[in-house]
ZAMI-347097 format. One line per 8 residues: number of its first residue (from 1); their letters; for each residue z, x, y of N, C-alpha, C, O. Coordinates in steps of 0.1 Angstrom, whole numbers, padded with zeros to 4 digits. Example, Ala and Ser with C-alpha at 12.3 -4.5 7.8 and 13.67 -1.06 7.14 Angstrom:
<rs>
1	AS	0078,0132,-0057,0078,0123,-0045,0078,0132,-0033,0085,0142,-0033; 0071,0128,-0022,0071,0137,-0011,0079,0129,0000,0080,0134,0011
</rs>
This chain:
<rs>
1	XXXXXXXX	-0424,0084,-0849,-0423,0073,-0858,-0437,0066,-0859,-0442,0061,-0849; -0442,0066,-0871,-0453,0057,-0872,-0453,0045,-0869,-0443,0039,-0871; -0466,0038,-0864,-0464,0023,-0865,-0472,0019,-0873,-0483,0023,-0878; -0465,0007,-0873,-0475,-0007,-0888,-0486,-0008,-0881,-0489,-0001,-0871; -0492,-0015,-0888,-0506,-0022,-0885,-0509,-0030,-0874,-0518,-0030,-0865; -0497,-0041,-0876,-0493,-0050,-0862,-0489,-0044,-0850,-0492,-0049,-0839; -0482,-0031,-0849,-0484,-0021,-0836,-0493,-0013,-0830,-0495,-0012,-0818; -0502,-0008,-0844,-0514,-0006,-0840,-0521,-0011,-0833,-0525,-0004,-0823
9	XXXXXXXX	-0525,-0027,-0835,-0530,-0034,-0830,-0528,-0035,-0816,-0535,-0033,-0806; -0512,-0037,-0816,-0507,-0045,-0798,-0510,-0030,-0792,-0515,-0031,-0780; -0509,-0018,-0796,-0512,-0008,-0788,-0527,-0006,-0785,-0531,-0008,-0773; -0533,-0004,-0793,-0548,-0009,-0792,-0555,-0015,-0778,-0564,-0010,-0772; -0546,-0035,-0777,-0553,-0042,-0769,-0544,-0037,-0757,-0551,-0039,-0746; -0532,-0031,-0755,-0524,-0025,-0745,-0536,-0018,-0737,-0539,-0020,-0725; -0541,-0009,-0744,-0550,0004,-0739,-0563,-0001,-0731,-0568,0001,-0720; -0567,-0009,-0743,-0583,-0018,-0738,-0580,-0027,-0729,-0587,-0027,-0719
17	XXXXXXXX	-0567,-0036,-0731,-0569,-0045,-0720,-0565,-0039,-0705,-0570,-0045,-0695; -0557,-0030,-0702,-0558,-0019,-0694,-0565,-0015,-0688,-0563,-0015,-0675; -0580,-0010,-0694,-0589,0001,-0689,-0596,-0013,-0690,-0600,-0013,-0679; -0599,-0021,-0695,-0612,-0026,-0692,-0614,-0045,-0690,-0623,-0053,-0689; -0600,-0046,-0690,-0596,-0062,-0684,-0597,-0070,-0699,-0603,-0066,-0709; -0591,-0081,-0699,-0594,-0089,-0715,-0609,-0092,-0716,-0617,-0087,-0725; -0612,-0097,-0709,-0631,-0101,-0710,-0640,-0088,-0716,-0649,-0087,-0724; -0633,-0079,-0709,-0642,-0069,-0712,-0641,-0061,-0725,-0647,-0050,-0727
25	XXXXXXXX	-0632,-0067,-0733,-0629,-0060,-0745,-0634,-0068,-0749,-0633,-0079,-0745; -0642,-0063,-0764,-0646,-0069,-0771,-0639,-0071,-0789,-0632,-0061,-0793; -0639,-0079,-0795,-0630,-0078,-0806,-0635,-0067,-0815,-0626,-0060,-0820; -0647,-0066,-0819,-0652,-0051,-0823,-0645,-0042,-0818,-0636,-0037,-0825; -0646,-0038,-0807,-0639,-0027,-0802,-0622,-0025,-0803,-0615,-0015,-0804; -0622,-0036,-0802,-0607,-0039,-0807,-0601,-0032,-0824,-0593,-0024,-0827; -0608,-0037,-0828,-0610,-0038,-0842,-0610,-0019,-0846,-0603,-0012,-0853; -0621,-0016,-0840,-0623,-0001,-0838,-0612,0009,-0832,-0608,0019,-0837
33	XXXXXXXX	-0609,0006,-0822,-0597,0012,-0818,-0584,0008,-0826,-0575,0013,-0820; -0581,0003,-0835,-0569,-0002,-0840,-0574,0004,-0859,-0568,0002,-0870; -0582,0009,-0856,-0584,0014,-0876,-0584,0000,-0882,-0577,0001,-0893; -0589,-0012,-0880,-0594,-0023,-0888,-0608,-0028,-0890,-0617,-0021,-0884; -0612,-0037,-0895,-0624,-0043,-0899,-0622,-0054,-0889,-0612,-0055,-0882; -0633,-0062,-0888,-0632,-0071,-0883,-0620,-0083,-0887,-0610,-0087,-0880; -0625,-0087,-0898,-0618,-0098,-0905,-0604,-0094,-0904,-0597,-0101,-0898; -0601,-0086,-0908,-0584,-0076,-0910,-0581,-0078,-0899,-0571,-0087,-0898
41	XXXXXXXX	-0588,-0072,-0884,-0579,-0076,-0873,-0573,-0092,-0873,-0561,-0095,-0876; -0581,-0099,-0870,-0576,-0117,-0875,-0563,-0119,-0876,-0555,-0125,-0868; -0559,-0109,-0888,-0546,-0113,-0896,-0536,-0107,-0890,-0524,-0107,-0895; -0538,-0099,-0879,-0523,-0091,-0873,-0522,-0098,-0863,-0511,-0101,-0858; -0536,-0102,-0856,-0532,-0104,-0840,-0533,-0121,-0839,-0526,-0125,-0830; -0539,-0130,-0847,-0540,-0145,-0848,-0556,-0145,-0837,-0567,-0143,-0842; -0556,-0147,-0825,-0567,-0149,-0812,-0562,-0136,-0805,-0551,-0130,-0806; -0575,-0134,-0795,-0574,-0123,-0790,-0565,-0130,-0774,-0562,-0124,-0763
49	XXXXXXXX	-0563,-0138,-0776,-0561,-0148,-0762,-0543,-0150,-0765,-0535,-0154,-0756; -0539,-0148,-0779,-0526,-0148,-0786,-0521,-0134,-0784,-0510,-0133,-0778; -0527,-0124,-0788,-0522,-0109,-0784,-0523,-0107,-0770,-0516,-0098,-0766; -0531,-0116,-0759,-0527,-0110,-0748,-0514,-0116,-0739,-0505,-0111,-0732; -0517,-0130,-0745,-0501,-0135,-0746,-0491,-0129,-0746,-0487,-0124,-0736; -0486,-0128,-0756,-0475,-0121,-0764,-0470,-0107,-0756,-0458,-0106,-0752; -0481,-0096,-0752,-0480,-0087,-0746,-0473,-0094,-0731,-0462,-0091,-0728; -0481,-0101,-0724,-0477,-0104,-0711,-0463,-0110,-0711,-0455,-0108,-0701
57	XXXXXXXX	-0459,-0118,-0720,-0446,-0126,-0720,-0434,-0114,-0724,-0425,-0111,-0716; -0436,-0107,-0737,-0428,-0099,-0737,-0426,-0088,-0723,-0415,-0084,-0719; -0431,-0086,-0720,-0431,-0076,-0704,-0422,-0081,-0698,-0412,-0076,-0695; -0426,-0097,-0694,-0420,-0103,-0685,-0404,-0106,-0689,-0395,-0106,-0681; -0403,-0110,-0703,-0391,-0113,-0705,-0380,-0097,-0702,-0371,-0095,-0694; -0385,-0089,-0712,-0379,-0079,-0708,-0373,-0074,-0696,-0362,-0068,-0694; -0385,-0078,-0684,-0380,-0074,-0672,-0369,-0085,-0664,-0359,-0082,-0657; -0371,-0097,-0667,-0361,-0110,-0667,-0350,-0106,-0671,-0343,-0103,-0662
65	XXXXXXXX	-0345,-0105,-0681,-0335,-0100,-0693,-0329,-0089,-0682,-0317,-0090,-0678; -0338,-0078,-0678,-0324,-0066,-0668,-0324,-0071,-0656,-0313,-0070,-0650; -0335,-0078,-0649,-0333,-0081,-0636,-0321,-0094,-0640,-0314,-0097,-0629; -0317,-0100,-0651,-0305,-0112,-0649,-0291,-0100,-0653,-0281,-0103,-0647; -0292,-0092,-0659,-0281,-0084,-0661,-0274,-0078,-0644,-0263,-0077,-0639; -0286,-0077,-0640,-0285,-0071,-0627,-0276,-0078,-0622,-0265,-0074,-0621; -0281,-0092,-0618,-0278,-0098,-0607,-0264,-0104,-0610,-0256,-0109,-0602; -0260,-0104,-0628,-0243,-0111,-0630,-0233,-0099,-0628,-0222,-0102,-0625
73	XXXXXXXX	-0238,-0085,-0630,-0227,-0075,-0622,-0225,-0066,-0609,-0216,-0058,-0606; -0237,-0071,-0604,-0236,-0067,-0591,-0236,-0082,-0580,-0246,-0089,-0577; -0221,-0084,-0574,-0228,-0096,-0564,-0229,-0089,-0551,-0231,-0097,-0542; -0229,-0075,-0547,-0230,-0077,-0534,-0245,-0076,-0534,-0251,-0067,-0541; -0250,-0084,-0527,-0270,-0085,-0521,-0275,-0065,-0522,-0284,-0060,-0529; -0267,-0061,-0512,-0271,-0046,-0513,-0277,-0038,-0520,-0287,-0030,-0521; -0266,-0041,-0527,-0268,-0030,-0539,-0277,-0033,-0552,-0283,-0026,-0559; -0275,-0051,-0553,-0283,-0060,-0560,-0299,-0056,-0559,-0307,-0054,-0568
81	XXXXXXXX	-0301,-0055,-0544,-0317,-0054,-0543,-0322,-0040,-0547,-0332,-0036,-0554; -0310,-0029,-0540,-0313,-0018,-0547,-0315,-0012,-0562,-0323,-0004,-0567; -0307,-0020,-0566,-0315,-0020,-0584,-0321,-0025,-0593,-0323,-0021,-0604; -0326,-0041,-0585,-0335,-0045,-0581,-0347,-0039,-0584,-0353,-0038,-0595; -0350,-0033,-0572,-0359,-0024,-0570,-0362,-0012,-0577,-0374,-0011,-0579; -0355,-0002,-0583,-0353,0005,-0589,-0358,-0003,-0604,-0368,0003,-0608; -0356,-0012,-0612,-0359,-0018,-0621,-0371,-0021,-0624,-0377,-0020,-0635; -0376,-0025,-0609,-0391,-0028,-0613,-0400,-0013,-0606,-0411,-0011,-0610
89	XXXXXXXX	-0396,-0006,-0599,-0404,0011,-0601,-0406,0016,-0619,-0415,0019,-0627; -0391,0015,-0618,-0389,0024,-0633,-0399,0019,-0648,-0404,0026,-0656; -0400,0004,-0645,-0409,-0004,-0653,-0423,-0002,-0654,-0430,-0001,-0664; -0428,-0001,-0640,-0438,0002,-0642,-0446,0016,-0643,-0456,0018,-0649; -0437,0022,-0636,-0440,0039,-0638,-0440,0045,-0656,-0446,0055,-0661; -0431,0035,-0661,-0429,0038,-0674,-0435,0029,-0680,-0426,0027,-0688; -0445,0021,-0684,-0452,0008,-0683,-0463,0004,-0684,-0466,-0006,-0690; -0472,0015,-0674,-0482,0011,-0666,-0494,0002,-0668,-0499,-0005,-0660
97	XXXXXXXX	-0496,0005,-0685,-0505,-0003,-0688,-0501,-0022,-0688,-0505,-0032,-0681; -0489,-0020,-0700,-0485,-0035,-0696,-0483,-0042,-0682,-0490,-0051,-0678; -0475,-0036,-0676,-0477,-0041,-0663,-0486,-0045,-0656,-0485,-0056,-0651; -0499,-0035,-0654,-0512,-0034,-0648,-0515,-0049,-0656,-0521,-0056,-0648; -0514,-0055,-0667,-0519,-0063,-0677,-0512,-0076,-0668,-0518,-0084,-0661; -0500,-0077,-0669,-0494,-0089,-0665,-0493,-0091,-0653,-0489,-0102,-0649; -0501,-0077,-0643,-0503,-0086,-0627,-0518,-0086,-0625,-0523,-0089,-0614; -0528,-0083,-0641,-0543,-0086,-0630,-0550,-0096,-0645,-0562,-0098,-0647
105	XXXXXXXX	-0543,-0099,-0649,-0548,-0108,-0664,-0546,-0117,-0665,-0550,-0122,-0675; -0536,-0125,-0655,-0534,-0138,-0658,-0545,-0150,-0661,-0547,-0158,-0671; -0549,-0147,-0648,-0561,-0156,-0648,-0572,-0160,-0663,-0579,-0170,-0666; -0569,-0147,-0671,-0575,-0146,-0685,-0570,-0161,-0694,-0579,-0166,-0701; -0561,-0166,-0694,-0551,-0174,-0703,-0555,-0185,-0701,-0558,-0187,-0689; -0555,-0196,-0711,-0556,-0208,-0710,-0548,-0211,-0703,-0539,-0204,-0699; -0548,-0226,-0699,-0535,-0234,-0692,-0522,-0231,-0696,-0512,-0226,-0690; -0522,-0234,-0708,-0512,-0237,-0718,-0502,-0226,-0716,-0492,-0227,-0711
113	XXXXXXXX	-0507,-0217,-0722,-0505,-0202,-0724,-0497,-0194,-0708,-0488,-0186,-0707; -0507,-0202,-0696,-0507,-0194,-0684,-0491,-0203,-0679,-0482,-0197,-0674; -0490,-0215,-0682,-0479,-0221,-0678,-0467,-0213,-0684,-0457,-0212,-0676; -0466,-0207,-0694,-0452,-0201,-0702,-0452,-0189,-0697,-0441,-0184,-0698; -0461,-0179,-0692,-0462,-0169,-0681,-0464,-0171,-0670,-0469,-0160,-0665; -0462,-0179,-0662,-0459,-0179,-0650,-0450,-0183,-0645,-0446,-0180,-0634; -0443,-0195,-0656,-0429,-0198,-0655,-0420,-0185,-0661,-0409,-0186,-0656; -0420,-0174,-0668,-0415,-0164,-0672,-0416,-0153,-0650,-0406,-0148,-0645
121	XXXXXXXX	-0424,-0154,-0648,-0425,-0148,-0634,-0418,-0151,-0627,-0409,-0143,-0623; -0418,-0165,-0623,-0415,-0174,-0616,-0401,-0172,-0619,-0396,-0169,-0608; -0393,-0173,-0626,-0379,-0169,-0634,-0375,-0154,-0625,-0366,-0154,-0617; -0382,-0144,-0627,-0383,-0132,-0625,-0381,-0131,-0613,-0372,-0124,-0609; -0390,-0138,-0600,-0392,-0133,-0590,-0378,-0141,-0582,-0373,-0138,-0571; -0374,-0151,-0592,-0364,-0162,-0583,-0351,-0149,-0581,-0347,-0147,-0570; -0346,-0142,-0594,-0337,-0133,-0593,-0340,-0124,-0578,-0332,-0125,-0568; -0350,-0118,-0579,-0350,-0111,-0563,-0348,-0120,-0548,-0343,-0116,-0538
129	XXXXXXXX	-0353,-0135,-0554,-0355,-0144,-0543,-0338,-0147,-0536,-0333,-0148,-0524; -0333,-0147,-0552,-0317,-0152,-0547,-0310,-0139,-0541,-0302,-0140,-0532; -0313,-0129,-0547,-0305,-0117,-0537,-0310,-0119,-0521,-0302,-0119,-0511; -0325,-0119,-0522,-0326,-0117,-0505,-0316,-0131,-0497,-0310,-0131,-0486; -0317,-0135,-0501,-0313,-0149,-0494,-0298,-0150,-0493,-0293,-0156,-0484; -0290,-0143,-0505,-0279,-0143,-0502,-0277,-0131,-0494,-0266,-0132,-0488; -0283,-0122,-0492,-0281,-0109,-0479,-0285,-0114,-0465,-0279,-0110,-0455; -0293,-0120,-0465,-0295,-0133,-0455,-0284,-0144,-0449,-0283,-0147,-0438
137	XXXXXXXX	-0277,-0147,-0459,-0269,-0154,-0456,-0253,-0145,-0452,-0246,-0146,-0442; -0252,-0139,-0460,-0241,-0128,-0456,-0241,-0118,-0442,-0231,-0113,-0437; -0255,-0118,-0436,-0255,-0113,-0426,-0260,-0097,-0430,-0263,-0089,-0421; -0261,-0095,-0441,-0265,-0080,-0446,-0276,-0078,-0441,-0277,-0068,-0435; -0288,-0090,-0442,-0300,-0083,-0439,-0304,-0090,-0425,-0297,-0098,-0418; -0316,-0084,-0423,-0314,-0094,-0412,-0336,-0095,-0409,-0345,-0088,-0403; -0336,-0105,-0415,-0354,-0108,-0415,-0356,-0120,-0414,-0348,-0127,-0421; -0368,-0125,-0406,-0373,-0138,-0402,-0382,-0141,-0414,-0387,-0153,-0415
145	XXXXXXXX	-0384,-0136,-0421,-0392,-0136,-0430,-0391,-0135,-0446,-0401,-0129,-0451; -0380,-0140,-0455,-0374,-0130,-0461,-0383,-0131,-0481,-0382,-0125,-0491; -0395,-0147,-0477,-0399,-0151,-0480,-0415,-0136,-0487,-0420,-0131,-0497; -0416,-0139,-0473,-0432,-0129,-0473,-0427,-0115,-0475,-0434,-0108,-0482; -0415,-0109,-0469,-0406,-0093,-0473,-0407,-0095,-0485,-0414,-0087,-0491; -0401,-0106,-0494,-0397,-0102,-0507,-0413,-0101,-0518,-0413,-0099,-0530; -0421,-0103,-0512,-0437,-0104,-0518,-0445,-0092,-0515,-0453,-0087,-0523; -0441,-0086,-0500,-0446,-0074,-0500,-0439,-0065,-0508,-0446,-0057,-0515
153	XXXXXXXX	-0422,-0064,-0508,-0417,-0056,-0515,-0420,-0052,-0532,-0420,-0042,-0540; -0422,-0068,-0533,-0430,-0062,-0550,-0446,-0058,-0549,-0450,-0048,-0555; -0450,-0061,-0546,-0463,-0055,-0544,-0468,-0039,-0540,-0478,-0031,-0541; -0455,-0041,-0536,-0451,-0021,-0531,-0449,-0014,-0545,-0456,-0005,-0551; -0437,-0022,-0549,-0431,-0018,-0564,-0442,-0018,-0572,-0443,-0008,-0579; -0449,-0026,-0573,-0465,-0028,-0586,-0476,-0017,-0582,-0485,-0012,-0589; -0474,-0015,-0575,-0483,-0002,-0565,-0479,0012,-0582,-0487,0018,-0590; -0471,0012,-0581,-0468,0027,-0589,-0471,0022,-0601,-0466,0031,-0609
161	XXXXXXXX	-0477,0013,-0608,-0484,0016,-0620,-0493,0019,-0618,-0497,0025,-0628; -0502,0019,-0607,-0516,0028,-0608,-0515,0042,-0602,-0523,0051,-0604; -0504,0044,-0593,-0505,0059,-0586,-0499,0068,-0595,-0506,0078,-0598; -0480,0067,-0602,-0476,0073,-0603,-0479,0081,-0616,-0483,0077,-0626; -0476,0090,-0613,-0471,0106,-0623,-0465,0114,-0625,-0464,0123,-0617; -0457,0113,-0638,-0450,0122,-0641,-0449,0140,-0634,-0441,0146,-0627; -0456,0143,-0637,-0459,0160,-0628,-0464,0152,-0611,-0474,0157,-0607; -0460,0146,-0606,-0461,0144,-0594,-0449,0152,-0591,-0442,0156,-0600
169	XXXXXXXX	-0446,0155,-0572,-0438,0158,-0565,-0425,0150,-0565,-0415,0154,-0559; -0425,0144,-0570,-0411,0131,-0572,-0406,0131,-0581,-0415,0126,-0588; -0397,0132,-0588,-0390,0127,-0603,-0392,0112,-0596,-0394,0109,-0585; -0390,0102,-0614,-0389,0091,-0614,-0378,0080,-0606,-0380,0068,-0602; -0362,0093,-0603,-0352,0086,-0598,-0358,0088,-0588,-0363,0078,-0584; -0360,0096,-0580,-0362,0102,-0565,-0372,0087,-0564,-0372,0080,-0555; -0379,0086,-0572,-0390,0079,-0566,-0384,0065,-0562,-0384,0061,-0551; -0380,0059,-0573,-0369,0044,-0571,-0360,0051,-0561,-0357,0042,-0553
177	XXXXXXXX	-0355,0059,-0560,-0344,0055,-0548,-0353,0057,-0534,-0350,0051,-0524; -0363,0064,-0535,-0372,0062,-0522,-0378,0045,-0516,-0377,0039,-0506; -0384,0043,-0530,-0384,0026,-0525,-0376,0018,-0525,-0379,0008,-0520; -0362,0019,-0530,-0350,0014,-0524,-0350,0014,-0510,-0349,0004,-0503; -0353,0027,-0506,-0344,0029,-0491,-0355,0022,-0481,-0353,0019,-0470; -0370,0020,-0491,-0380,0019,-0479,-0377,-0003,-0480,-0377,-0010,-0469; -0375,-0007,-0491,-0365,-0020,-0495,-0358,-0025,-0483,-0361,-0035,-0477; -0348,-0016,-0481,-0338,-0020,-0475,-0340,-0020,-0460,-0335,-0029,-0453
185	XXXXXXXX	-0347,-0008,-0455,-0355,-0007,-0441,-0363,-0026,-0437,-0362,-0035,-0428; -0372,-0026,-0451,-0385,-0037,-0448,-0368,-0052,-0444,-0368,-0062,-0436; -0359,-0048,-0450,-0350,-0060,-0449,-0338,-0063,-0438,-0329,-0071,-0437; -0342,-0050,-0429,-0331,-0046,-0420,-0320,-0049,-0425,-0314,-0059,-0422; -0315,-0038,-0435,-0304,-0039,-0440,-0293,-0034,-0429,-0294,-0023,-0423; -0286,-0041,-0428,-0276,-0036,-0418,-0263,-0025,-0422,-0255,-0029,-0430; -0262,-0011,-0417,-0258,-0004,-0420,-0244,-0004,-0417,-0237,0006,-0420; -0237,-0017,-0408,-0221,-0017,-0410,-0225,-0032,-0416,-0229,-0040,-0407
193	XXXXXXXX	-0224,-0035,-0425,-0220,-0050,-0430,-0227,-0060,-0420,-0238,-0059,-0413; -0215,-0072,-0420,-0225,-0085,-0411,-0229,-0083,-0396,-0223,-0075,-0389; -0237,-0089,-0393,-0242,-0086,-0377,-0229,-0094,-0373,-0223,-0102,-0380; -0225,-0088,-0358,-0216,-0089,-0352,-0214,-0104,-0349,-0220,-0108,-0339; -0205,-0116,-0355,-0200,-0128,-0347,-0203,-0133,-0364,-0197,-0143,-0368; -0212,-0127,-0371,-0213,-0133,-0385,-0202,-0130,-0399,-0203,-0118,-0403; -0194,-0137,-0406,-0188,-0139,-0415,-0194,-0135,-0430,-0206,-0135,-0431; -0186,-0130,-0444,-0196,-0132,-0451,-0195,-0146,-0458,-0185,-0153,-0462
201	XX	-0205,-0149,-0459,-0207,-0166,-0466,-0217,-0172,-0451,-0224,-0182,-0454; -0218,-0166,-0439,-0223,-0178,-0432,-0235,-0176,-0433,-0243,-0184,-0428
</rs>
């Protein structure tokens, strides 16, 4: 399916801002890679600081949007973080550019702009925050730490927008259920339910 002009475009700064960070795109080049003129570009994208916007929020909301589905039909923590996890591999494996965009471009954005994307994050990372904490509480997991685990574990996850590949040794599921299992390890998931003398709820 073809796209409009205004797709063009967002695919365009997807690519450039990608390979070569926002600064380093220039709007010519923009302009060039998207089959427009200078002036023409203007009218699809508004500021080049507005399309990078737009790209970073929609990502994020998207990924908000399944990580909240997640967490209203799955209550047990377990399984919660396992698709979880799986959610944010699959995203970015399938993704890479956007993603790559919304964890090394922030800094690019005005105030303004940077507050409605980081409160969009901030949203995002609380869903994982409340699973670990309720596996914590349940006795499922068992870490002194569940704060700095849950920071390495995405950081692990953001990892596979730059390594992974399709013709790699892994299919995509294999690969999410590998960082699931490596997930659940970093969280000493407990493999009979609560540690012994603990309740669920305590």
């Amino acid at each position: 399916m073809a796209l409009d002009t205004a797709g063009r475009v967002r695919r365009a700064a997807v690519k450039l801002f990608a390979a070569k960070g926002f600064h380093g795109t220039g709007i010519r080049e923009l302009a060039q890679e998207s089959g427009l003129s200078t002036a023409s570009l203007y009218h699809y994208m508004g500021s080049k600081e507005d399309l990078l916007a737009d790209i970073m929020c929609d990502c994020l909301r998207t990924l908000l949007d399944a990580a909240t589905a997640v967490a209203a039909r799955v209550d047990d923590p377990v399984p919660r973080v396992v698709e979880l996890v799986k959610l944010h591999v699959r995203t970015h494996a399938r993704k890479p550019k956007e993603t790559r965009i919304v964890d090394h471009e922030i800094h690019a954005l005005a105030p303004s702009a940077r507050r409605t994307v980081v409160a969009l994050r901030d949203s995002y990372e609380s869903v994982w925050s409340e699973a670990v904490a309720e596996g914590v509480r349940r006795g499922a997991f068992r870490t002194n730490q569940p704060g700095v685990t849950r920071i390495a574990l995405l950081e692990m996850c953001n990892g596979v927008a730059r390594w992974y590949s399709p013709r790699g040794s892994l299919s995509l599921e294999d690969l999410a259920e590998h960082h699931a299992d490596v997930a659940l390890k970093a969280l000493g998931a407990c493999p009979h339910g609560p540690a012994e003398g603990q309740s669920r709820g305590e």
